[in-house]
N, CA, C and O of each residue as an XYZ file, in Angstrom:
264
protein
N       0.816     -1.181      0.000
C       0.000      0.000      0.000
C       0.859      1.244      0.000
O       2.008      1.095      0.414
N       0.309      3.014     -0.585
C       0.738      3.810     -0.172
C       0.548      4.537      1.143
O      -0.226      4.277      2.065
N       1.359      5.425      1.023
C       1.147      6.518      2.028
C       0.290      7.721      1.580
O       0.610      8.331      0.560
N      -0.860      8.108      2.356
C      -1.073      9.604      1.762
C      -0.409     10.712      2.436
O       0.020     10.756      3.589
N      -0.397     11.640      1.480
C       0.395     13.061      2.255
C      -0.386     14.445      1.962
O      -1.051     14.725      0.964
N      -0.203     14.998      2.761
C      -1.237     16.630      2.276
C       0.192     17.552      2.168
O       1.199     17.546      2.876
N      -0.004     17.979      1.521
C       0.987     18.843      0.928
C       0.086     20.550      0.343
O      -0.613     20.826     -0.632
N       0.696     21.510      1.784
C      -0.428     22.077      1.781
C       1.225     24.170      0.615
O       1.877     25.049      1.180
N       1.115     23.981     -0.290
C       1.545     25.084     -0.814
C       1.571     26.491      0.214
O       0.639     26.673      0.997
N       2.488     27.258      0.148
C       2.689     28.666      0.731
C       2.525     29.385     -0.511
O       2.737     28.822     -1.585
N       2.111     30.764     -0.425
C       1.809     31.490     -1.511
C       3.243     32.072     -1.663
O       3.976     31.755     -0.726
N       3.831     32.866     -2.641
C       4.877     32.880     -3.213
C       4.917     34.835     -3.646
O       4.080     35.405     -4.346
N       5.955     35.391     -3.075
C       6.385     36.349     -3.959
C       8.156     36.227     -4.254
O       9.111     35.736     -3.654
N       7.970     36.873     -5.353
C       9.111     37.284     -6.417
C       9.714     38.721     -6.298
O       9.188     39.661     -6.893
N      10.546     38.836     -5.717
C      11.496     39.988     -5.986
C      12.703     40.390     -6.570
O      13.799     39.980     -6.190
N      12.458     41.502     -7.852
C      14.016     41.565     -8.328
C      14.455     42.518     -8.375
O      13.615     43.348     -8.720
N      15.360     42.911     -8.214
C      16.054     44.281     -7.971
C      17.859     44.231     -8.460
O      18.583     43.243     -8.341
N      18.071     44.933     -8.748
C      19.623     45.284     -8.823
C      20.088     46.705     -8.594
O      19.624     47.803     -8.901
N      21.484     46.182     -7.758
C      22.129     46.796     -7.089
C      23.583     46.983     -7.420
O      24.184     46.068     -7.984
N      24.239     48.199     -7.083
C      25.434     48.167     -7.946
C      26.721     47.093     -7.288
O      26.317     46.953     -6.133
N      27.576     46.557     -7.358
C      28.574     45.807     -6.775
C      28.918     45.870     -5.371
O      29.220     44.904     -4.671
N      28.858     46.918     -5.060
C      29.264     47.697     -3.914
C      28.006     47.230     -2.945
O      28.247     46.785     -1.823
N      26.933     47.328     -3.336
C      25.823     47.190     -2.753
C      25.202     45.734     -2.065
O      24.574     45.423     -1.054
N      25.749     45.093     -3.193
C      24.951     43.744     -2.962
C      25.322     42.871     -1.401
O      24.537     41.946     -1.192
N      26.211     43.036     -0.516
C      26.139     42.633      0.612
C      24.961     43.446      1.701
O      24.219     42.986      2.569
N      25.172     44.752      1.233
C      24.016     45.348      2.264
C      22.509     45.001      1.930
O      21.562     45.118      2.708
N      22.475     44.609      0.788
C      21.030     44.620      0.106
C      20.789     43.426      0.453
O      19.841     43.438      1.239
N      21.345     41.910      0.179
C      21.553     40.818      1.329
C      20.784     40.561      2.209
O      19.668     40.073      2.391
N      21.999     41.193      2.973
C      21.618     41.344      4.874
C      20.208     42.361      5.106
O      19.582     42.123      6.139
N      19.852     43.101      4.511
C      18.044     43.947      4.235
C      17.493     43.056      4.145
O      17.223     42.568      5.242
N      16.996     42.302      2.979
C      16.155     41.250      2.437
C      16.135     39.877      3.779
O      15.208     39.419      4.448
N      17.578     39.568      3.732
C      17.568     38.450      5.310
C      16.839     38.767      5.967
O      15.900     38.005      6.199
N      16.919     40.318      6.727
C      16.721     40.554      8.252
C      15.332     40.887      7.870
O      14.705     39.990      8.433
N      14.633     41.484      7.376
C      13.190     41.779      6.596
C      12.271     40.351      6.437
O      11.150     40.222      6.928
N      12.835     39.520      5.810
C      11.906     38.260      5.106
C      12.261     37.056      5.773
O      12.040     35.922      5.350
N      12.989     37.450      7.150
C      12.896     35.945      8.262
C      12.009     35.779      9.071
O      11.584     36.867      9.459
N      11.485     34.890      9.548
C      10.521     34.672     10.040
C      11.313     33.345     11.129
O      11.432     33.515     12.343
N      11.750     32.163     10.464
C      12.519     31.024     11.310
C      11.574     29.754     10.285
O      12.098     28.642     10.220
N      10.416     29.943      9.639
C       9.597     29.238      9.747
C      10.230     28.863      7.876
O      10.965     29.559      7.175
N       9.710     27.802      7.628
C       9.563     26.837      6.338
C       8.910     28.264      5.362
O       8.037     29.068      5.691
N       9.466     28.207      4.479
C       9.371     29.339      3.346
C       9.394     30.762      3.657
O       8.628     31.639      3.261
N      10.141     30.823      4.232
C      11.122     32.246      4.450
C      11.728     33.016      3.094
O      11.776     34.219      2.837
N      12.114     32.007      2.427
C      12.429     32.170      0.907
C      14.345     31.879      0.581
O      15.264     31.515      1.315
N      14.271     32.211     -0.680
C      15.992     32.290     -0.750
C      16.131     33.352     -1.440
O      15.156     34.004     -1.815
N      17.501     33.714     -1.736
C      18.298     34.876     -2.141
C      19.050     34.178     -3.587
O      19.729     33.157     -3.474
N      18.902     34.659     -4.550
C      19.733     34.379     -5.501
C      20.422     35.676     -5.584
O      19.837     36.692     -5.211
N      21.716     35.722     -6.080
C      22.659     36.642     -6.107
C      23.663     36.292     -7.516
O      24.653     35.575     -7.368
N      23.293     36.892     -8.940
C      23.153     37.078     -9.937
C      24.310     38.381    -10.646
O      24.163     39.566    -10.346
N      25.193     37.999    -11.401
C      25.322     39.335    -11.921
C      24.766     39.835    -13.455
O      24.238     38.983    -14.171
N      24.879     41.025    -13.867
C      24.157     41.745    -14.589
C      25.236     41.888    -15.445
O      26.231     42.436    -14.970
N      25.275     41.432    -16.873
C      26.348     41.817    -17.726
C      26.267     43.017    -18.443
O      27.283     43.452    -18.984
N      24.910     43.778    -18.545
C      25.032     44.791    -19.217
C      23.299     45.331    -19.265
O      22.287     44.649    -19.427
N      23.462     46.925    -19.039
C      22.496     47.655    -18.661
C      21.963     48.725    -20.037
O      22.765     49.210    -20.836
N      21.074     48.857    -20.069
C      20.643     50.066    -20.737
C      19.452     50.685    -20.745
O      18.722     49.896    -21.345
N      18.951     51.426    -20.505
C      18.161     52.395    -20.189
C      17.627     52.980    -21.627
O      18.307     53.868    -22.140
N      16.651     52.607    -22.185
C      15.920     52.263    -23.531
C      16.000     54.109    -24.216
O      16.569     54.631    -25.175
N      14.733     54.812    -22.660
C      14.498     56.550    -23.080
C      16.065     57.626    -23.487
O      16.210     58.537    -24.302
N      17.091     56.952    -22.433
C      18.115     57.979    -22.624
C      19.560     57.339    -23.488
O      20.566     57.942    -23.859
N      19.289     56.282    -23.583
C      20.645     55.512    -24.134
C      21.352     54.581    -23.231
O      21.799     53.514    -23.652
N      21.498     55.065    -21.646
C      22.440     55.190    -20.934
C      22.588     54.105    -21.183
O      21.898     53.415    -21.934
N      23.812     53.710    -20.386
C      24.334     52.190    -20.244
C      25.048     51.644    -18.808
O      25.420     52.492    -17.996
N      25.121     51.055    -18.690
C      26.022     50.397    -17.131
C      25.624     51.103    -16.102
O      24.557     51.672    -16.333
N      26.065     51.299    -15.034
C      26.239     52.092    -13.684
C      25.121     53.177    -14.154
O      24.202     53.197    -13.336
N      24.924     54.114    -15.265
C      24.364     55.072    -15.684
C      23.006     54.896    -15.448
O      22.240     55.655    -14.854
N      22.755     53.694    -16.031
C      21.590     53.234    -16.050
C      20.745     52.445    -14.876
O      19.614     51.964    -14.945
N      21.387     52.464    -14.115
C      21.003     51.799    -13.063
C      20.487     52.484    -12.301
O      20.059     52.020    -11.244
């Protein structure tokens, strides 16, 4: 025989943001200390870099654009 299981889903948000190099440890430790709780879906942190920026209205590019 099986086992049954209830498998009950947490609702889910998505956050993305970028931050310049310099930044991304403080922005981190924000998001940690903000979105802990201790409990099962607290969430995770992906930490991503950005190869290249541009800003569509003015041209800008990199750092500029950010």
């Amino acid at each position: 025989g099986g086992d049954e299981y209830f498998v009950s889903f947490l609702p889910k948000v998505k956050i993305k943001t970028v931050v310049d190099d310099a930044q991304v440890e403080r922005a981190v430790e924000a998001i940690q200390k903000a979105a802990h709780t201790g409990k099962i879906g607290d969430g995770k942190i992906f930490v991503t870099a950005v190869d290249q920026v541009v800003r569509i209205r003015t041209g800008e590019s990199g750092e500029q654009a950010i």
